[in-house]
KEPAVEX-320805 format. One line per field, with one value per atom (N, C-alpha, C): residue number from 1; atom name; x, y, z. Coordinates in Angstrom, 1 decimal. Atoms other than C-alpha are relative to their C-alpha. Example, Ala and Ser with C-alpha at 12.3 -4.5 7.8 and 13.67 -1.06 7.14 Angstrom:
<nodes>
lumke	(1|1|1|2|2|2)
fitor	(N|CA|C|N|CA|C)
u	(0.9|12.3|0.9|-0.9|13.7|-0.8)
v	(-1.2|-4.5|1.2|-1.1|-1.1|1.1)
w	(0.0|7.8|0.0|0.0|7.1|0.8)
</nodes>
This chain:
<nodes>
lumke	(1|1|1|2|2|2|3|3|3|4|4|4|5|5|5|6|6|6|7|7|7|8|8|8|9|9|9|10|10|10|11|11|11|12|12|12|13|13|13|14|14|14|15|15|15|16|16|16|17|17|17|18|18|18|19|19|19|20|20|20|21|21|21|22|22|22|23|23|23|24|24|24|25|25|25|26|26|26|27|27|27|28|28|28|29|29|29|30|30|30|31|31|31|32|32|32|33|33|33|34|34|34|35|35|35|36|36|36|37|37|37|38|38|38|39|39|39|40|40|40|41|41|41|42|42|42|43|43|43|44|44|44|45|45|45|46|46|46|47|47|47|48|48|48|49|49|49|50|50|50|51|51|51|52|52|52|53|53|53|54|54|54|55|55|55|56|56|56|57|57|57|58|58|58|59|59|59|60|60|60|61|61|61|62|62|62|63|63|63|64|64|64|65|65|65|66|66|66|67|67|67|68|68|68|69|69|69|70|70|70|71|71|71|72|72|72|73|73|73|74|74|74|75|75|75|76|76|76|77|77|77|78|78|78|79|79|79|80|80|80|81|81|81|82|82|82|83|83|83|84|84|84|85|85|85|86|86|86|87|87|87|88|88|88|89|89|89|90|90|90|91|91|91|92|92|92|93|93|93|94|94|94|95|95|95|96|96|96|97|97|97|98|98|98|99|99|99|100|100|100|101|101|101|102|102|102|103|103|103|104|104|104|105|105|105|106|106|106|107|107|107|108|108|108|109|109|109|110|110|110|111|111|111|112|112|112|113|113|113|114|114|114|115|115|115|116|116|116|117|117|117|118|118|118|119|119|119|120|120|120|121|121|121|122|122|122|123|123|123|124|124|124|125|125|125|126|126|126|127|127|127|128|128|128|129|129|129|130|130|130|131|131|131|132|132|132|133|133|133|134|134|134|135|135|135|136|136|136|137|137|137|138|138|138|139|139|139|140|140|140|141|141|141|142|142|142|143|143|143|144|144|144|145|145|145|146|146|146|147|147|147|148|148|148|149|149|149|150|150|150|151|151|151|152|152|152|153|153|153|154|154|154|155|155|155|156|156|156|157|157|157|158|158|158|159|159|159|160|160|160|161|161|161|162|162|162|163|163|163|164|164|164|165|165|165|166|166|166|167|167|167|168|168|168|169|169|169|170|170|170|171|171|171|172|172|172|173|173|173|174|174|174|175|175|175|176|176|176|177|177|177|178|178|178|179|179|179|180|180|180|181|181|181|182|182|182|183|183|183|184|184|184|185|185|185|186|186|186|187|187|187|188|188|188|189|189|189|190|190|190|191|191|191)
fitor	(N|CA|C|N|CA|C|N|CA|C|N|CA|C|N|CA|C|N|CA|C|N|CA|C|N|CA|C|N|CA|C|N|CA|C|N|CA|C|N|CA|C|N|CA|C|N|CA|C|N|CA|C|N|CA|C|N|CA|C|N|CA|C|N|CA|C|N|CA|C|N|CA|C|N|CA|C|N|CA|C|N|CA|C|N|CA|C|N|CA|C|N|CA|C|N|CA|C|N|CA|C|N|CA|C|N|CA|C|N|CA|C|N|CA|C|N|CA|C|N|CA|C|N|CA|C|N|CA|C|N|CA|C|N|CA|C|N|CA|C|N|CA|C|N|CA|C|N|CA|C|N|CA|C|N|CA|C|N|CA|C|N|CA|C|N|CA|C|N|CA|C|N|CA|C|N|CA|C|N|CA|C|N|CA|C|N|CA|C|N|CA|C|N|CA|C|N|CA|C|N|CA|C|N|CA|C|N|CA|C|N|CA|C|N|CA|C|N|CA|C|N|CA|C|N|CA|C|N|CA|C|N|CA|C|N|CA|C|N|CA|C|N|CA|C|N|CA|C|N|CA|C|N|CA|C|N|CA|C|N|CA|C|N|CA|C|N|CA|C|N|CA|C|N|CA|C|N|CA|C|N|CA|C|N|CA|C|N|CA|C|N|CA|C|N|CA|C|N|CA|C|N|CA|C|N|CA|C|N|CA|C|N|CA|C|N|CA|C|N|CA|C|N|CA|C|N|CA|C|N|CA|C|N|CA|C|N|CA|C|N|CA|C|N|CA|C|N|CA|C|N|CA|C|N|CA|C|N|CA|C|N|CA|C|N|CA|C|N|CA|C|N|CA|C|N|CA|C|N|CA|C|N|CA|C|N|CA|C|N|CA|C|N|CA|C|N|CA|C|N|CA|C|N|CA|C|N|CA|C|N|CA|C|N|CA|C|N|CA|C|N|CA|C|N|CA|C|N|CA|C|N|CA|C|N|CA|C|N|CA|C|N|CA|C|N|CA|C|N|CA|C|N|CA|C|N|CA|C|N|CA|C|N|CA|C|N|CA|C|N|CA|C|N|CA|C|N|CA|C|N|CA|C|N|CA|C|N|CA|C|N|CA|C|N|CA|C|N|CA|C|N|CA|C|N|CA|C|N|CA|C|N|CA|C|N|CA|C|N|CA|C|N|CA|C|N|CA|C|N|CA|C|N|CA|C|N|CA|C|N|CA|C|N|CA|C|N|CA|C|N|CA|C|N|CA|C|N|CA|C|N|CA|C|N|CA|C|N|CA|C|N|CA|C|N|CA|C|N|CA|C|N|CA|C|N|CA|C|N|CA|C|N|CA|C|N|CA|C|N|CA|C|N|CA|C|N|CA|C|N|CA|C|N|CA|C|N|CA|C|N|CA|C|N|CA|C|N|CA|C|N|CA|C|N|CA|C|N|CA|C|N|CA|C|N|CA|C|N|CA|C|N|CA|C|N|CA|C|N|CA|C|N|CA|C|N|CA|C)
u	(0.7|98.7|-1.3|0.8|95.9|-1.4|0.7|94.6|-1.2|0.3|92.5|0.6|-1.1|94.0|-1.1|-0.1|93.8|0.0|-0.5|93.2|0.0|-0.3|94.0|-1.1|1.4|90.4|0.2|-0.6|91.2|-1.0|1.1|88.7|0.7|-0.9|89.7|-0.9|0.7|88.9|0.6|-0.7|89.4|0.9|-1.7|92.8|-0.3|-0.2|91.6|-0.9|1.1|88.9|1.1|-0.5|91.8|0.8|-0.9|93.6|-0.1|0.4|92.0|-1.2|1.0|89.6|-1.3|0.9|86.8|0.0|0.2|87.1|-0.3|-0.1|87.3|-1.8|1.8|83.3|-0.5|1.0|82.3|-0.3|0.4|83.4|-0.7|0.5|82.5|-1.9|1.4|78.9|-0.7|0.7|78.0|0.1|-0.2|79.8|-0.2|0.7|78.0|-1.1|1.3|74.8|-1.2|1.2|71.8|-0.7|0.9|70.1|-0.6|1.2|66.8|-1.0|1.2|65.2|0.6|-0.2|65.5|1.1|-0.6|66.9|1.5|-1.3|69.8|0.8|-0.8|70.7|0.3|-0.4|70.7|1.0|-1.2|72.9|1.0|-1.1|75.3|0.3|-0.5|75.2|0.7|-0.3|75.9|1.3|-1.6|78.7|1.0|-1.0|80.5|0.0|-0.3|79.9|1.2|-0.9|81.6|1.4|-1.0|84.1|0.9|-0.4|85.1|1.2|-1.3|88.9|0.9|-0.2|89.0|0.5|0.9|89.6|-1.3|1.5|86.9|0.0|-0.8|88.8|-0.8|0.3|87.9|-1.6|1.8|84.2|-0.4|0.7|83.6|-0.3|-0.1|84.9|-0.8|1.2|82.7|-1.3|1.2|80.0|-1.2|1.1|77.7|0.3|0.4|78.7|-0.7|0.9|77.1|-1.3|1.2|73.9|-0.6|0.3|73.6|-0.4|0.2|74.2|-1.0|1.8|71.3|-0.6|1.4|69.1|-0.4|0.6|69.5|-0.3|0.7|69.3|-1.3|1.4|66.1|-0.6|0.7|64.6|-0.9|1.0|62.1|0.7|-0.4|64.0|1.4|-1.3|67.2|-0.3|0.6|65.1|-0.6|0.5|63.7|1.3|-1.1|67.1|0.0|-0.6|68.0|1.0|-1.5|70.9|0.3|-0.7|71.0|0.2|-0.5|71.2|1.6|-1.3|74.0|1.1|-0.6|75.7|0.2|-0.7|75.7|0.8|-1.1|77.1|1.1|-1.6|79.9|0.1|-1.0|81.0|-0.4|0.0|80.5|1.2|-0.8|83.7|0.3|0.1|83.3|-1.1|0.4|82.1|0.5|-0.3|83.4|-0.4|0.9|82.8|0.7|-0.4|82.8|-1.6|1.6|79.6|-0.3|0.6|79.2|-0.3|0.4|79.0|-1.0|0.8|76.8|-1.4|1.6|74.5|-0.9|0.2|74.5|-0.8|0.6|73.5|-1.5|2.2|69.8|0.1|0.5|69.6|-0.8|0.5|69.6|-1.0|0.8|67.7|-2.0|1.2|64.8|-0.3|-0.5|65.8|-0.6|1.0|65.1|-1.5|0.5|62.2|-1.3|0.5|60.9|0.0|-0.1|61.9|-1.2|1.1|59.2|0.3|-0.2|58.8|1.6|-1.0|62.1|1.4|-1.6|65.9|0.1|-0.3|65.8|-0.4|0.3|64.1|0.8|-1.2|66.2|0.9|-1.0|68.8|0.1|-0.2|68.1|-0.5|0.1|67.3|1.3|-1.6|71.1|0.4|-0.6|71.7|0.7|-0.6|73.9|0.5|-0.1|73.2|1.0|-0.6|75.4|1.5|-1.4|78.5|1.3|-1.2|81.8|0.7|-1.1|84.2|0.9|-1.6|87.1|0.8|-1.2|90.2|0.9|-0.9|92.3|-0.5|1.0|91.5|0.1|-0.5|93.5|-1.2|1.2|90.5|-1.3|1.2|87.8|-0.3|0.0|86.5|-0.2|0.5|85.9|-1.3|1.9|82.5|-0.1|0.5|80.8|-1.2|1.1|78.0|-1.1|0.8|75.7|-0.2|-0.4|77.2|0.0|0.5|77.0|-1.1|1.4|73.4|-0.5|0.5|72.6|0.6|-0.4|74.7|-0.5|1.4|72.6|-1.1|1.5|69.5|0.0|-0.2|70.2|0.5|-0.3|71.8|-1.2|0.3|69.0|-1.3|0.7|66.5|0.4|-0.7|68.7|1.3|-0.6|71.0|1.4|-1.4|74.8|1.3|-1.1|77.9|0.1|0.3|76.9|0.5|0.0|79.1|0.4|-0.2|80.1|0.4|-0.4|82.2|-0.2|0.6|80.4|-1.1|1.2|77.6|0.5|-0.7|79.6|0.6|-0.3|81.0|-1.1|1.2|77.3|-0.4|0.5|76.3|1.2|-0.8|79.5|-0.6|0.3|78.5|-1.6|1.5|74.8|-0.6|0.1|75.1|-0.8|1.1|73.4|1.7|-0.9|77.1|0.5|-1.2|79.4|1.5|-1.1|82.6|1.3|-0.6|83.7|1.2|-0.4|86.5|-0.4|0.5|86.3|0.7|-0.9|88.9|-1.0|0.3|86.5|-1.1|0.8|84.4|-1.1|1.1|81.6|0.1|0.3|81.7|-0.8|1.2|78.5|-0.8|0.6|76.9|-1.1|1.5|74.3|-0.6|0.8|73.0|-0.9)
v	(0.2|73.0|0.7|-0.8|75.1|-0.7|0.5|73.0|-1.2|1.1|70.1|-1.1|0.4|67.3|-1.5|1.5|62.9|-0.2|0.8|61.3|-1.4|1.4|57.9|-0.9|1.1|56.4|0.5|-0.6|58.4|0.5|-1.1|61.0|1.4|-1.2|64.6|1.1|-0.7|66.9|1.5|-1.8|71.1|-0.9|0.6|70.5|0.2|-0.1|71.7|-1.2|1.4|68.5|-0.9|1.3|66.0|0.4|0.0|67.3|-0.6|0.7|65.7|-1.0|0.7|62.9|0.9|-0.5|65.2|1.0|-0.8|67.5|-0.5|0.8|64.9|-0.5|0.0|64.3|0.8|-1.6|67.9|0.2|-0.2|67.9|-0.6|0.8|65.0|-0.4|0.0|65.0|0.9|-1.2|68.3|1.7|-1.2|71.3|0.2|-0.3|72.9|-0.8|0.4|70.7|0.6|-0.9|72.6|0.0|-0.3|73.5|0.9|-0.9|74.6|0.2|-0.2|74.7|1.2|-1.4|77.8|-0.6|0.6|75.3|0.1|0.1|74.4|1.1|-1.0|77.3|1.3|-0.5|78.9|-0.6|0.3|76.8|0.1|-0.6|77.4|0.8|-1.1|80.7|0.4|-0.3|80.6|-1.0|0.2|78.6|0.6|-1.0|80.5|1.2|-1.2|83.7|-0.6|0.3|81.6|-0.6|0.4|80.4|1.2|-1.1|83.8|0.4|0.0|84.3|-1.2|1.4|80.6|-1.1|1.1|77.3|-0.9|1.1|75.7|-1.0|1.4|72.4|0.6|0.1|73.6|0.2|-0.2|74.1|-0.8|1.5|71.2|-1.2|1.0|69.2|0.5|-0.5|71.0|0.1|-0.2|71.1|-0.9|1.0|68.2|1.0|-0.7|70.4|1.4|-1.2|73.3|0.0|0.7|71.7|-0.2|0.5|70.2|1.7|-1.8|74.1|0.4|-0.6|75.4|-0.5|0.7|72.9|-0.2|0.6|71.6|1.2|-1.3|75.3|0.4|0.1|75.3|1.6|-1.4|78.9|0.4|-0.6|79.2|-0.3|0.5|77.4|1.3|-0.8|79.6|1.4|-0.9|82.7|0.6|-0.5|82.4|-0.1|0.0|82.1|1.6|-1.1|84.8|0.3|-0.2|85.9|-1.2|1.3|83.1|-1.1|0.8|81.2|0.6|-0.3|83.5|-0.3|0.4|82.7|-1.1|1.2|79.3|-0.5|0.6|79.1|0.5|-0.6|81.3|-1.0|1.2|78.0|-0.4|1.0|75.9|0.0|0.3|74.9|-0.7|1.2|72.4|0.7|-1.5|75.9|0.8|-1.1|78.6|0.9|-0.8|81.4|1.0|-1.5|84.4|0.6|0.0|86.6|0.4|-0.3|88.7|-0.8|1.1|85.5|-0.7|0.8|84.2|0.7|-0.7|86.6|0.3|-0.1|87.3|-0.7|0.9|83.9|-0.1|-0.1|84.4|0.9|-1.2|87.6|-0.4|0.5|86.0|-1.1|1.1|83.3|1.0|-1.2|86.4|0.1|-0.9|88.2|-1.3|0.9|84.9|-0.6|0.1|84.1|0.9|-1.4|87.9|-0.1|-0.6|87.5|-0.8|0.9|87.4|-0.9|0.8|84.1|-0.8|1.3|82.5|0.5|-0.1|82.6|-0.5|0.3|80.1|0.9|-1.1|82.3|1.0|-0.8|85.0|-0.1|-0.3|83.8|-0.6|0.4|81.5|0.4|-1.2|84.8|0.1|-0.5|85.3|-1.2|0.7|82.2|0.0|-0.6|82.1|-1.3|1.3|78.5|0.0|-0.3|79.9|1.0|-0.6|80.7|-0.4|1.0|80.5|-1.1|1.1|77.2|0.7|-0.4|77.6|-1.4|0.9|75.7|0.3|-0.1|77.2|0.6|-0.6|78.0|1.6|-1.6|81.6|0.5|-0.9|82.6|0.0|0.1|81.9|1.6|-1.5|85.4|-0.3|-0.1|85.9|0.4|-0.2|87.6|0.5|-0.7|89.0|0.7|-1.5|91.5|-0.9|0.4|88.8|-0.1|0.3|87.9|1.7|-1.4|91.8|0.3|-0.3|92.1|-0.8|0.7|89.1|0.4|-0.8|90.8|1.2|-1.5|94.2|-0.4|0.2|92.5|-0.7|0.7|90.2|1.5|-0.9|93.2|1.0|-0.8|95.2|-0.5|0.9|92.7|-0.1|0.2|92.5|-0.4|0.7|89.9|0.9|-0.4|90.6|-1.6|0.8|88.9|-0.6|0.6|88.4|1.1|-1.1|90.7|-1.1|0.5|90.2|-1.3|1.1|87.3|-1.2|0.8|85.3|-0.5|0.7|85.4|-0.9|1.2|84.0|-0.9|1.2|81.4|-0.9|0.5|80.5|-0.7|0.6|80.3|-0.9|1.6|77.8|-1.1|1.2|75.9|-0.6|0.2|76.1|-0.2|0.2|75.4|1.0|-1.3|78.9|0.3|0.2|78.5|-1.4|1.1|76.1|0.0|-0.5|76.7|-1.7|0.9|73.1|0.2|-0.5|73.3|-0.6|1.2|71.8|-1.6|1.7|68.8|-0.1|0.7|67.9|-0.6|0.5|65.5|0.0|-0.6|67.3|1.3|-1.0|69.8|-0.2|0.2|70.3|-1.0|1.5|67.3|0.5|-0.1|69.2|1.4|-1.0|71.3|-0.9)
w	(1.2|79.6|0.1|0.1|78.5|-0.6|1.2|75.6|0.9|-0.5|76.5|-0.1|-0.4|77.9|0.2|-0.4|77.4|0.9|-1.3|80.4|-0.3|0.6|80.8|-0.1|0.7|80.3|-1.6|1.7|76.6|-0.4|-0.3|77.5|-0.2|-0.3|76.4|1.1|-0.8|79.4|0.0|-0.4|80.1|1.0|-0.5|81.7|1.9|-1.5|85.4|0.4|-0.5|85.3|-0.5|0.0|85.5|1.0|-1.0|88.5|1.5|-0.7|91.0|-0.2|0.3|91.0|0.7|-0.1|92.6|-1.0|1.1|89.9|-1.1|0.9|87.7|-0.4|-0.9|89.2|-0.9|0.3|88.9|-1.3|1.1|85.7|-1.0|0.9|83.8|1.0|0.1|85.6|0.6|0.0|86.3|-0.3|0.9|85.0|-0.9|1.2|82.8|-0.5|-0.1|82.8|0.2|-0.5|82.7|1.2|-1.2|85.7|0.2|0.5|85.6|1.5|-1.5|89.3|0.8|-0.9|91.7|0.9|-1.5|94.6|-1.1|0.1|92.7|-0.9|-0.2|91.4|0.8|-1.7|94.6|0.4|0.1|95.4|-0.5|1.1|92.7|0.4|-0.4|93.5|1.5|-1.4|97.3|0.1|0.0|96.4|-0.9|0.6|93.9|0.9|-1.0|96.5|0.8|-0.6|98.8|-0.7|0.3|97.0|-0.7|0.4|95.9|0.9|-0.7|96.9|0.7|-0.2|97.6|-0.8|0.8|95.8|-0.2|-0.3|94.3|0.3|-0.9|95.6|1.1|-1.5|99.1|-0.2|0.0|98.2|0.1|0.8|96.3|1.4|-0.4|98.8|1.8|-1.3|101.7|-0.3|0.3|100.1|0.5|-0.7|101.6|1.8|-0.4|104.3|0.4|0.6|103.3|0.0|0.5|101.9|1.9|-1.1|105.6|0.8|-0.7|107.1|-0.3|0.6|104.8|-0.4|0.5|104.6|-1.3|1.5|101.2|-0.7|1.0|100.0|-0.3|-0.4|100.9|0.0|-0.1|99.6|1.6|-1.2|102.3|1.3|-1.3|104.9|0.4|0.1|104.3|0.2|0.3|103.6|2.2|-1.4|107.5|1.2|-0.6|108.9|0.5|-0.4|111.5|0.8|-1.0|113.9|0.5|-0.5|115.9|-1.1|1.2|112.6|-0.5|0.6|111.4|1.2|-0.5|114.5|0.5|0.0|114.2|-1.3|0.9|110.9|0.2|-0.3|112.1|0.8|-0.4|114.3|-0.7|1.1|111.7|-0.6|0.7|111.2|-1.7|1.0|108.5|-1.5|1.2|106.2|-0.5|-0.1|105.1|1.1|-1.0|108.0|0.2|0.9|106.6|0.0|-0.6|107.8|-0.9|1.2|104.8|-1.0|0.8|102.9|0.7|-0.5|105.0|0.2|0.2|105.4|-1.5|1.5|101.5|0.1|0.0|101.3|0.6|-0.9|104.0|-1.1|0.8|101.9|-1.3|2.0|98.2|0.1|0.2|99.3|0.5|0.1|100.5|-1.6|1.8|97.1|-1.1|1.1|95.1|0.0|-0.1|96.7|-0.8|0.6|95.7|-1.3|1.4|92.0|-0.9|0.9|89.6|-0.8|1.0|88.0|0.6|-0.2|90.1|-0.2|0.7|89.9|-1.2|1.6|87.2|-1.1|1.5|84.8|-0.2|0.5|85.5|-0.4|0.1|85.4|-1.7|1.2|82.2|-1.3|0.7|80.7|-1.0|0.3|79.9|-0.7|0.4|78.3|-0.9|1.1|75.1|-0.6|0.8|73.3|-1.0|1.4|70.3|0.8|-0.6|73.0|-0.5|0.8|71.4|0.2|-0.7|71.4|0.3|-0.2|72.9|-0.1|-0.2|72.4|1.1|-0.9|74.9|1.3|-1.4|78.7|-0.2|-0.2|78.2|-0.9|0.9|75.5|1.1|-0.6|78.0|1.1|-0.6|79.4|1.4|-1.4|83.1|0.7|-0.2|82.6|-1.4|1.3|79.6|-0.2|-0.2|78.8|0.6|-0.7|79.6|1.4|-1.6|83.0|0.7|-0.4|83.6|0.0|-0.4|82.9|0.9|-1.1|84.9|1.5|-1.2|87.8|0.4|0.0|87.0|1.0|-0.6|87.4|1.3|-1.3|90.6|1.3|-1.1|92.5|-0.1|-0.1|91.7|0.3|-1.0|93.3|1.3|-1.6|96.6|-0.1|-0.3|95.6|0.2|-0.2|97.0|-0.2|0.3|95.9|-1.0|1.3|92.5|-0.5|1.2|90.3|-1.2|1.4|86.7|-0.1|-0.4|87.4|0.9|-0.8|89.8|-0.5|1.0|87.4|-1.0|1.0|85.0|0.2|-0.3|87.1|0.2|0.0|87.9|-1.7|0.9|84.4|-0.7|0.2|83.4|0.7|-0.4|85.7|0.3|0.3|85.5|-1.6|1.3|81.7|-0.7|0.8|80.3|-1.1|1.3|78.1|0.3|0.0|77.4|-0.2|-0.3|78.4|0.0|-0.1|77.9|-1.4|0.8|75.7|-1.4|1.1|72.0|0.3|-0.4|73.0|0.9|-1.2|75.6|-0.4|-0.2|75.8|0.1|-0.4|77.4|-0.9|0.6|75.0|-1.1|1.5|73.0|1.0|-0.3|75.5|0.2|0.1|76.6|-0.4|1.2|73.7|-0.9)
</nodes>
């Protein structure tokens, strides 16, 4: 099913936030919620990099260990990470451990420190309050000219592992659109 989808509290949800109860979480209290601080969307971003070729099931549900790995996403803390840092999150089981994602991650957290005025602002440059509904998941694009400028401008600060599509998995889930469907629930909630 594509459409949005009844769950049995008799709540309509996008049909991938009722397949598990942690999704069921993400979605009904934070996908797509605006988020307006540098930290957390640092974070966002270092997890969509990482979850790039992955499920976001396996993210989600690593994610407190993640947080724990980089210190809360902690720009400055993350930012002064060096080798012997990158070679402890490579054992870090209980992570992804993957170096070019890992290093990405010290990098962007440099890179966002560097950007004038902040990640948030840049990024909630791109926003698109007036983003179309959708009814069906199959209409929902993958990136769009916005998610391409915001990939422009980030790689051309430093950031790595942010292309078109990564930005735009960021801004779903960092609420700069709304990608909730119209059956949903959370669609429209926070506009």
């Amino acid at each position: 099913m594509s459409t949005a989808i009844i769950g049995e509290d008799g709540l309509g949800r996008c049909p991938w936030g009722l397949s598990t109860p942690d999704y069921v979480a993400y979605h009904d209290h934070e996908w797509g919620r605006p988020v307006r601080d540098d930290r957390g969307l640092y974070e966002r971003l270092c997890l969509e990099a990482f979850q790039s070729g992955l499920s976001w099931l396996t993210i989600l549900r690593k994610r407190e260990n993640f947080r724990a790995a980089f210190c809360g996403f902690d720009l400055e803390k993350v930012a002064g990470f060096g080798p012997d840092d990158v070679e402890r999150l490579m054992g870090d089981a209980s992570i992804v451990r993957n170096r070019a994602k890992i290093e990405a991650a010290v990098g962007n957290a440099r890179a966002a420190l560097d950007l004038p005025g902040g990640l948030a602002a840049a990024a909630w440059r791109y926003a698109d309050p007036a983003s179309p509904a959708y009814t069906d998941t199959a209409d929902v694009p993958a990136f769009t000219d916005a998610s391409k400028a915001l990939s422009k401008e980030l790689k051309k600060h430093g950031f790595r592992f942010v292309g078109p599509t990564t930005a735009y998995a960021l801004m779903q889930a960092c609420g700069l659109v709304d990608d909730h469907l119209t059956g949903c629930h959370r669609h429209g909630a926070y506009r």
